[in-house]
C-alpha positions as CSV (number, residue, x, y, z in Angstrom):
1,X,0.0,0.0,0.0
2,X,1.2,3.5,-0.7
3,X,1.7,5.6,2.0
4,X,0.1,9.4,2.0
5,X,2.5,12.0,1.2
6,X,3.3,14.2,4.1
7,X,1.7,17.4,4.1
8,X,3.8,20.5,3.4
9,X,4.6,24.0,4.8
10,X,6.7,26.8,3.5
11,X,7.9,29.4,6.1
12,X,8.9,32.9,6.0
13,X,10.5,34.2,9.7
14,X,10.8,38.1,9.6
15,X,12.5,40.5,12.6
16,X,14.9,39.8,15.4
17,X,16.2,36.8,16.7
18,X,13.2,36.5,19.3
19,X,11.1,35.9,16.5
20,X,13.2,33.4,14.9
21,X,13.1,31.9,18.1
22,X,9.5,31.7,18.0
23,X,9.6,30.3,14.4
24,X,12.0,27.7,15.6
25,X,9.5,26.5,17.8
26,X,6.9,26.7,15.7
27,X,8.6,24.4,13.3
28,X,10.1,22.0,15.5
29,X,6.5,21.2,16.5
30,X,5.5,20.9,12.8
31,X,7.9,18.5,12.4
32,X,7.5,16.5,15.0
33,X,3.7,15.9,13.9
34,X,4.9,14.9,10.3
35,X,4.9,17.9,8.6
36,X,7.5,19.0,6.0
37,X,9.0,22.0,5.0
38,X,9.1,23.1,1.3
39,X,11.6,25.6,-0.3
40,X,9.2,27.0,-2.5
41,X,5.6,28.6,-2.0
42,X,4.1,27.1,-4.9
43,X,5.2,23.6,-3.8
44,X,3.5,23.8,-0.2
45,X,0.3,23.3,0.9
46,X,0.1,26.6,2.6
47,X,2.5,29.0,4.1
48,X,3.3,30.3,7.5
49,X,4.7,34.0,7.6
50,X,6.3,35.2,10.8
51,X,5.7,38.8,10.4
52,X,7.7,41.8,12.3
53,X,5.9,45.0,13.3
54,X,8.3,46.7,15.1
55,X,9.0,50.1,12.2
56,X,7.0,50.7,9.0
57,X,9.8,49.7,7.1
58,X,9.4,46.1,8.4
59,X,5.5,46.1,8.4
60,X,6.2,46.9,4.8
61,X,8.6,44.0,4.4
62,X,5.9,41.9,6.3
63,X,3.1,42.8,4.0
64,X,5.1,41.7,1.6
65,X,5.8,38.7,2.3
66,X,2.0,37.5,3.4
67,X,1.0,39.3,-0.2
68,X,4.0,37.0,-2.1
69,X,2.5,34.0,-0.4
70,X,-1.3,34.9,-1.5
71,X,0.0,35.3,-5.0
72,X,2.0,32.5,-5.4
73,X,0.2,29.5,-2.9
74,X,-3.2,30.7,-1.6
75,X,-3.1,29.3,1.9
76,X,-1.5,31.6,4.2
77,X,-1.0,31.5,8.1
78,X,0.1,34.9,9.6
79,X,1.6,35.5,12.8
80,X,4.2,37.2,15.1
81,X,4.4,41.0,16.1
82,X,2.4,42.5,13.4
83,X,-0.3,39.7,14.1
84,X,-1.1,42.0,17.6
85,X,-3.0,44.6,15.6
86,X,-4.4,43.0,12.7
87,X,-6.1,45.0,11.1
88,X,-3.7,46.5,8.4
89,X,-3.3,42.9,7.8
90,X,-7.3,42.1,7.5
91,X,-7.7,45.1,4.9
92,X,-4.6,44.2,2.6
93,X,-5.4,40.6,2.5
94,X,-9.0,39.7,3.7
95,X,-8.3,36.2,2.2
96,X,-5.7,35.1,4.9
97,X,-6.4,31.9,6.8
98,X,-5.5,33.0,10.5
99,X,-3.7,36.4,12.1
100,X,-2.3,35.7,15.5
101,X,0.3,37.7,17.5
102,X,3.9,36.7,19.1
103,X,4.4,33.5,20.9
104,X,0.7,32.0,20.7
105,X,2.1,28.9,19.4
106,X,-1.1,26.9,20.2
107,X,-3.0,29.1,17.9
108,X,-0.8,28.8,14.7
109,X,-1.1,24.7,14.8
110,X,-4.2,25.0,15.4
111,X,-5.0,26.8,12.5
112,X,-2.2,24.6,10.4
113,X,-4.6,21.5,11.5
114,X,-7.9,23.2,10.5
115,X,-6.6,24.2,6.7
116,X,-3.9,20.9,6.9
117,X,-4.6,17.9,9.1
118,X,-1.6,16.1,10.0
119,X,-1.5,12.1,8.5
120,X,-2.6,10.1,11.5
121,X,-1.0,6.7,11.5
122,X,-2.9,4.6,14.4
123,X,0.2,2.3,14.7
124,X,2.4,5.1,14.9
125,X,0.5,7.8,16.6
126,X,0.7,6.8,20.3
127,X,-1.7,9.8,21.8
128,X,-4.9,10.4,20.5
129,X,-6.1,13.5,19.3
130,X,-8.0,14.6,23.0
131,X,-4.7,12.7,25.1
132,X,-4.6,10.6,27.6
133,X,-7.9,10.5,29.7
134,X,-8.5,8.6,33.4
135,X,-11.9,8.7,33.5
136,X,-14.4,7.0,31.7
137,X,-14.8,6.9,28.2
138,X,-18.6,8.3,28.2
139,X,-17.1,11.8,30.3
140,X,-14.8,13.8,30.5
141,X,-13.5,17.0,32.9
142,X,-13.0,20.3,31.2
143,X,-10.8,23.1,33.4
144,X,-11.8,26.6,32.2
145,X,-9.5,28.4,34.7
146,X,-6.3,28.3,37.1
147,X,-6.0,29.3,40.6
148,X,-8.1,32.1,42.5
149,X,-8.3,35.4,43.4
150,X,-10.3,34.8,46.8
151,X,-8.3,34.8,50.1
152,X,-10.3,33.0,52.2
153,X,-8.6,32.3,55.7
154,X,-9.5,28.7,55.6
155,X,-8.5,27.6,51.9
156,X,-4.4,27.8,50.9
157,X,-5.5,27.0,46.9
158,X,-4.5,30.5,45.7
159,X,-1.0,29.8,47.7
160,X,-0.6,26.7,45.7
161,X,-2.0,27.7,42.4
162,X,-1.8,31.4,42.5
163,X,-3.9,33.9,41.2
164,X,-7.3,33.3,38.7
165,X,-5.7,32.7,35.3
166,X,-8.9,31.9,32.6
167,X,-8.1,29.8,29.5
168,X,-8.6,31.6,26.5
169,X,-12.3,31.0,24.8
170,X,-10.7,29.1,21.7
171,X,-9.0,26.4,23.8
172,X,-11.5,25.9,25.5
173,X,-13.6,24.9,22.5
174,X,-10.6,23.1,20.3
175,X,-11.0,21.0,23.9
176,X,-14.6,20.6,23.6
177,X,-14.5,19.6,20.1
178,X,-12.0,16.9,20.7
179,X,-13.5,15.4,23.5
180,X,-17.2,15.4,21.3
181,X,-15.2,13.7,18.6
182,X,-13.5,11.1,20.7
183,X,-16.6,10.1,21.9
184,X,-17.5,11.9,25.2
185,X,-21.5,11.9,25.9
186,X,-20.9,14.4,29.7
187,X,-18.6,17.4,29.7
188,X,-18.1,18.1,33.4
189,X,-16.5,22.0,33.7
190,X,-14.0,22.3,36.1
191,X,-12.8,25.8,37.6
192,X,-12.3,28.0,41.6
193,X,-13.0,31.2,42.2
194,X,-15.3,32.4,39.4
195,X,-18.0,34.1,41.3
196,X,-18.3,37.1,40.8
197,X,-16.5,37.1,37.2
198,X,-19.5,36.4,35.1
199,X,-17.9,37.6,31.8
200,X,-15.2,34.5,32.3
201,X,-17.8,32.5,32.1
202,X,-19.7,33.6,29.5
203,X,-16.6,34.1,27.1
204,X,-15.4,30.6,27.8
205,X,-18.9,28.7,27.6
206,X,-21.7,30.5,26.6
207,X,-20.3,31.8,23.3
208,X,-21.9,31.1,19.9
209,X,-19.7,28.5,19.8
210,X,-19.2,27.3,23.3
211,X,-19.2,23.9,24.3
212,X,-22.7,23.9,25.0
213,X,-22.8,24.6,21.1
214,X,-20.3,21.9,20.4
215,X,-22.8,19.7,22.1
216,X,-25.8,20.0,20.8
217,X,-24.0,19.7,17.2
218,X,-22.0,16.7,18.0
219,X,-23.3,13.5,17.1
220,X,-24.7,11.4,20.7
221,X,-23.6,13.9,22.6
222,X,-25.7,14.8,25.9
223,X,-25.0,17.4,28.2
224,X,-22.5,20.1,30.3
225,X,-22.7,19.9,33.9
226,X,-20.9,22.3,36.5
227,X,-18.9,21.2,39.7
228,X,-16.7,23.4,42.3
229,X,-17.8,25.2,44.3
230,X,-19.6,28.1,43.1
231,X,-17.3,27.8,39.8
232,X,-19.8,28.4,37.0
233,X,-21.8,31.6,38.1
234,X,-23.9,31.3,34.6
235,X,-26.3,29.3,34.5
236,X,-26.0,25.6,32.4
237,X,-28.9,23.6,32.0
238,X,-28.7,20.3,30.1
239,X,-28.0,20.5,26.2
240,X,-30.8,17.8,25.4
């Protein structure tokens, strides 16, 4: 049987070393899920530009770049410093597949594996897509947040865990998702010290595409229940 040729991905690293740093990382984790890298635009399947924002001159040299890629591939993944205000970006070049900003590594693959799955190789591939879970098949715990911002005199959580730290919305749901896919039919969400912070939980949950959303789309999928205590200060009723 003929094996599936590896997807590819042409990059383009722009600015100071801290963003070749970030590029470095970038790729090493591309490569470790099977991607490869091509020379050319033309003979990738899209193209990752690591864009500098730093003087005009270089936002120049980064528009570029991302308007080379359009031209000669299509498929183009923006990020780094000129990612943080995207806007110039979004009005040269509307057609771009994802802008992110510096360092949100997450965020790039994530958008590499919506516009370019990675080959999954079941004999190969030792961690499924949602990892390695100790409960049940049939449910699964979702943490929204880290740590607390209480100081109550009888609990030492925020002294082991620090200060409330909320998960961004999106990986929250590229959770969701994966947990719908693998199977899950009970999404238990997990968190400390939210009361009081309704906008956490709206952003994280309640979204038009929360999990609750996920849910009700995914195939045998049955509800999101809350635990902790008072952790999810918005209300969740059953998706049915």
């Amino acid at each position: 049987m003929q094996q599936a040729a590896a997807p590819k991905v042409s990059f383009v690293s722009l600015g100071c070393p801290k963003a070749l740093v970030d590029s470095e990382r970038i790729i090493t984790r591309l490569r470790a899920e099977g991607y490869e890298l091509a020379r050319k635009h033309d003979g990738a399947d899209l193209v990752i530009v690591n864009t500098c924002g730093f003087l005009d001159s270089a936002k120049q040299e980064s528009l570029g770049a991302i308007g080379e890629a359009m031209a000669e591939n299509g498929k183009v993944i923006v990020t780094g410093c000129m990612g943080a205000e995207p806007e110039q970006i979004e009005a040269a070049y509307p057609g771009v597949l994802s802008i992110t900003g510096p360092q949100q590594y997450e965020s790039v693959l994530d958008a590499v594996h919506r516009a370019l799955p990675p080959l999954h190789n079941p004999h190969l591939d030792l961690v499924p897509p949602q990892g390695i879970k100790l409960t049940p098949r049939h449910y699964a715990y979702l943490k929204i947040s880290e740590g607390c911002n209480n100081r109550c005199s009888f609990c030492i959580i925020p002294k082991l865990r620090g200060d409330l730290v909320s998960r961004p919305a999106n990986d929250v749901l590229r959770e969701a998702e994966k947990l719908v896919n693998a199977g899950v039919k009970e999404l238990l969400v997990i968190s400390l010290g939210l009361r009081g912070r309704p906008e956490i939980c709206r952003q994280s949950l309640e979204g038009p595409r929360g999990p609750r959303q996920v849910f009700r789309s995914g195939e045998g999928a049955r509800r999101v229940r809350r635990l902790g205590p008072a952790a999810i200060c918005l209300p969740l009723p059953a998706c049915r």
